[in-house]
C-alpha positions in Angstrom: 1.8 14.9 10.4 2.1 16.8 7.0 3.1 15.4 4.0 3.6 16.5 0.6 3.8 14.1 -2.2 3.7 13.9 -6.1 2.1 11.6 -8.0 5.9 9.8 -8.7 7.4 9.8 -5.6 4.3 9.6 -2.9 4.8 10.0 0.7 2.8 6.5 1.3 3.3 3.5 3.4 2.3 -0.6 3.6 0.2 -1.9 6.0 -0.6 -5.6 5.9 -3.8 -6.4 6.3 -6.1 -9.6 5.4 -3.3 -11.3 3.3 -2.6 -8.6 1.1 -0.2 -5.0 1.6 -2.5 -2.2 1.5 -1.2 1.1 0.0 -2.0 4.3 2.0 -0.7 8.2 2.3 -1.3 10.6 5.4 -2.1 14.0 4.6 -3.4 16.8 6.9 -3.9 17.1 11.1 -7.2 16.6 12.8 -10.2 14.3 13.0 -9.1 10.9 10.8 -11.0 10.8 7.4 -10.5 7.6 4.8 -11.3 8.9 0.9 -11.8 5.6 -0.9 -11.2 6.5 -4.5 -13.9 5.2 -7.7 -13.2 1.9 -9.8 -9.8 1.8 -11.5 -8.4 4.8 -9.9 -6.1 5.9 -7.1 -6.5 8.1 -4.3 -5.0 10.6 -7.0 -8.4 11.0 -7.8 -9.3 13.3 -4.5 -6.2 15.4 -6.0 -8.9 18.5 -6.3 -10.4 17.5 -2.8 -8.2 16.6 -0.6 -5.9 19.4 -0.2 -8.4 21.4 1.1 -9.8 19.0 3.6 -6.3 18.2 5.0 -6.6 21.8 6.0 -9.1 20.2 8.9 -9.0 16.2 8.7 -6.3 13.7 8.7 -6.6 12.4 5.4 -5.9 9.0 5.2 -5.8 8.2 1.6 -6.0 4.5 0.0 -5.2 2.5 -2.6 -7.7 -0.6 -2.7 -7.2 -3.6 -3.3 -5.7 -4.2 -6.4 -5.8 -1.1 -8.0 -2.5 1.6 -8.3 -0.4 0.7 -5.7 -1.4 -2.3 -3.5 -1.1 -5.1 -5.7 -3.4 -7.6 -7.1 -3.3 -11.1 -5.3 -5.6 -14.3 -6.2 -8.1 -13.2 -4.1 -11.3 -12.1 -5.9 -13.4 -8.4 -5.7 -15.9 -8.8 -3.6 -17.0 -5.1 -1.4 -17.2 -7.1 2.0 -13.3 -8.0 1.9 -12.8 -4.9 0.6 -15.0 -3.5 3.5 -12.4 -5.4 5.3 -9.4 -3.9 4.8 -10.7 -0.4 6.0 -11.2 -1.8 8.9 -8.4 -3.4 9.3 -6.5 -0.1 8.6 -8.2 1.4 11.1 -7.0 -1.1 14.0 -3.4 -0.7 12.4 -3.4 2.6 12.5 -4.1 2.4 16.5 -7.2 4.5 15.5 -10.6 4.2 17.7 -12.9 5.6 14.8 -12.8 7.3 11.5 -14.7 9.3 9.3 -15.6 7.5 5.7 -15.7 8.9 2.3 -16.1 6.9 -0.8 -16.8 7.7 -4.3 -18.5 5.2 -6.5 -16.6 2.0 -6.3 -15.0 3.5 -3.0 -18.4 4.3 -2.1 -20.0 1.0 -2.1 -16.7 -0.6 -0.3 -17.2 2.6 2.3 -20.6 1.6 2.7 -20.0 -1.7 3.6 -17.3 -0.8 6.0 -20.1 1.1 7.7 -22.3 -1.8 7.6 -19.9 -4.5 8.7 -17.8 -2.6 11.3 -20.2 0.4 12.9 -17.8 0.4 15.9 -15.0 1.9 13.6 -16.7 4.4 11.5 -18.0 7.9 12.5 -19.7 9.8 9.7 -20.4 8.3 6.5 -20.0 10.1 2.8 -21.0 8.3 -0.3 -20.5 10.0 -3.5 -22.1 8.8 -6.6 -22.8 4.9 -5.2 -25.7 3.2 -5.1 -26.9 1.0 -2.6 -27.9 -1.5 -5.0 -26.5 -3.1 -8.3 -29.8 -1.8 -10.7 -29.8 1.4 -9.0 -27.3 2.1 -11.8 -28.7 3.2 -15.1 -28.7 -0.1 -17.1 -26.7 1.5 -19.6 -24.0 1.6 -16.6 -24.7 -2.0 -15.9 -24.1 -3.0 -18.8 -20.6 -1.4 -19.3 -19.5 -2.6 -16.1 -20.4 -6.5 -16.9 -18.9 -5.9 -20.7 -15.6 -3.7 -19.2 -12.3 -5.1 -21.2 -8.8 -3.9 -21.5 -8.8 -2.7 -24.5 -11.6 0.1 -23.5 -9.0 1.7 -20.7 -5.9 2.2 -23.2 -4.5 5.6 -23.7 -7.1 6.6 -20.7 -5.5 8.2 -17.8 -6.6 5.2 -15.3 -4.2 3.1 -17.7 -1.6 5.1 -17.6 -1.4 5.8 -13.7 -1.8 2.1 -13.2 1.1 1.9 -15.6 3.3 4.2 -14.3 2.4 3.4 -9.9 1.5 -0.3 -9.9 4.0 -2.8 -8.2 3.4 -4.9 -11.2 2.6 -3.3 -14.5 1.8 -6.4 -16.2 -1.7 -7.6 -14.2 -3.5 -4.9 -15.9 -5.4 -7.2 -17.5 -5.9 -10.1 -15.1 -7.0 -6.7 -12.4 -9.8 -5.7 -15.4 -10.9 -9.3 -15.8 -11.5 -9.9 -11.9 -13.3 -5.9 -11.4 -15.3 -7.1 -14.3 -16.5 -10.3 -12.3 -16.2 -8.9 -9.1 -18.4 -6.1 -10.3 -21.1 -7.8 -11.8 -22.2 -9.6 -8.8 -25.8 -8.7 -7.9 -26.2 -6.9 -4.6 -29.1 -5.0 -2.8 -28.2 -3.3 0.7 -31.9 -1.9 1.4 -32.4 -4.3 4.7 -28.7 -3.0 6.0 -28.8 0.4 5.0 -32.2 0.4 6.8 -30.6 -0.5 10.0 -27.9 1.7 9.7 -26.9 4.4 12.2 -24.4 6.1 10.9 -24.6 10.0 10.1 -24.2 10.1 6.8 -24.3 11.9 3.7 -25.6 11.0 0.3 -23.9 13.1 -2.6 -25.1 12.6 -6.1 -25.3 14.5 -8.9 -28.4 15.3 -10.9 -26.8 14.0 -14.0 -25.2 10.8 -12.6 -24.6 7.3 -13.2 -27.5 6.5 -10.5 -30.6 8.3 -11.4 -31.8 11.0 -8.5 -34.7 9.0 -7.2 -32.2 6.5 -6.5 -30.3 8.7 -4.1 -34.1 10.1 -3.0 -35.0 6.3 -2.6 -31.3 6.1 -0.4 -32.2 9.1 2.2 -35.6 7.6 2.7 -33.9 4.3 3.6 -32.3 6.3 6.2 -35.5 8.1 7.5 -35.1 11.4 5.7 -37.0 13.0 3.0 -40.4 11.2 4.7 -41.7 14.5 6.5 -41.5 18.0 7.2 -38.7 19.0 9.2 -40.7 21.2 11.4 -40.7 24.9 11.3 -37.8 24.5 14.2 -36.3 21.3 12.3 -37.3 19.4 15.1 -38.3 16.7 12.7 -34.7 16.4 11.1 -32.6 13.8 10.9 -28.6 13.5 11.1 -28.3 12.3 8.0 -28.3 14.0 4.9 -28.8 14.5 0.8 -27.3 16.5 -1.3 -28.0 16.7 -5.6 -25.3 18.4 -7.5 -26.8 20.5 -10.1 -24.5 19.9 -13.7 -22.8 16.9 -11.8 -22.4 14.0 -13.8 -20.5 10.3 -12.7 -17.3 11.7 -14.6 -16.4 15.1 -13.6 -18.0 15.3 -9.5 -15.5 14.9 -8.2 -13.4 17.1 -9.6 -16.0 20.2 -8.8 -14.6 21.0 -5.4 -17.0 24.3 -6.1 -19.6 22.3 -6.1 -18.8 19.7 -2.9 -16.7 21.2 -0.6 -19.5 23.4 0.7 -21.4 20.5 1.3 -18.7 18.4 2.6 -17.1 20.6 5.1 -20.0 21.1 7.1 -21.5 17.7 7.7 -17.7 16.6 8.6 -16.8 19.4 10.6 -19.8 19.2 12.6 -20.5 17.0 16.0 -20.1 13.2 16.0 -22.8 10.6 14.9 -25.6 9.7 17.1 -26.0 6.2 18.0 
């Protein structure tokens, strides 16, 4: 069904999953699509996207773990339990499969859904993620391993997290443990590899990840490796997309700039297995 929401009063439910209560909205009619927001942020973040795709998609918007409002717990940030909980959504829900999108943070947690639970996700969209820890710029590494507090005061992410989470005051006990959680070392080539999921890289040409990361990420896939074919006999389902003036901060908020990439790979036929 349709909802309309503000960012005060949302039009969200519960659903408990893996020990913790997992914060999600329904927007929209159609094919079921999950937007995983970026680190420290709330599905708010889609606000310029996901109006537009509820036009065609079940939007299924989430909170993760710890961040706006599903509440911190004890347990620690690691992107398999996050993984986790998307799949364990999806079975609450009573949903068969579901399109993934995920920027960033969301992206890596979206990619590890796909990885860990293939029999639950359709088509895959990963904005702005890598699929390994130093395929960030090391400047980015560095600020992610060095992230306190203090840096996120006055900044929007504070405030929402402020004014939406259950408990105002873990702020800085939910910095400490994304600081840990992301500074673990990770490299998905040998999964992604395997992977048979259509999906769609989405990076821009200014981003946190350099481009020949996301080049290095469509060749893991089996793109980019030969010429399609003067019929595009030689193409593959997945696909790559570089965002010209698109930088980590402001891509998602150029729906001129994704939505004509987006709307086609999701409104097109199901992945091949």
């Amino acid at each position: 069904m349709t909802t309309t929401s503000n960012t005060n009063h949302p039009a969200g439910k519960y659903a408990p999953i893996n020990g913790i209560n997992l914060y999600y909205e329904l927007h929209g009619t159609g094919e079921p699509l999950i937007m995983l927001h970026g680190g420290f942020g709330t599905f708010d973040m889609f606000a310029a996207l996901s109006p537009t795709l509820a036009q065609n998609h079940q939007i299924i918007g989430v909170d993760l773990y710890g961040h706006g409002r599903t509440a911190l717990t004890d347990r620690p940030f690691d992107f398999e339990h996050l993984a986790d909980d998307i799949a364990g959504l999806i079975e609450h829900l009573g949903l068969e499969t579901a399109d993934l999108l995920g920027y960033s943070f969301g992206g890596a947690v979206a990619l590890q859904a796909a990885i860990r639970h293939p029999e639950q996700i359709d088509k895959l969209v990963v904005i702005s993620t890598p699929f390994k820890r130093t395929g960030w710029h090391p400047e980015m590494q560095a600020g992610m391993a060095s992230t306190s507090p203090e840096f996120f005061l006055g900044t929007p992410m504070h405030e929402a997290y402020m004014r939406v989470a259950p408990k105002p005051e873990d702020f800085s006990r939910f910095v400490a443990t994304m600081r840990e959680g992301m500074s673990q070392d990770y490299d998905w080539r040998e999964q992604v590899a395997a992977l048979k999921k259509n999906t769609l890289i989405i990076a821009g040409d200014s981003d946190g990840l350099p481009p020949s990361h996301a080049v290095e990420f469509f060749n893991l896939l089996g793109g980019g490796l030969r010429d399609a074919g003067w019929n595009g006999e030689n193409l593959i389902p997945s696909q790559l997309a570089i965002l010209p003036g698109a930088t980590h901060y402001n891509i998602i908020f150029r729906p001129d700039l994704l939505l004509p990439v987006l709307s086609p790979f999701l409104g097109g036929t199901q992945a091949q297995e």
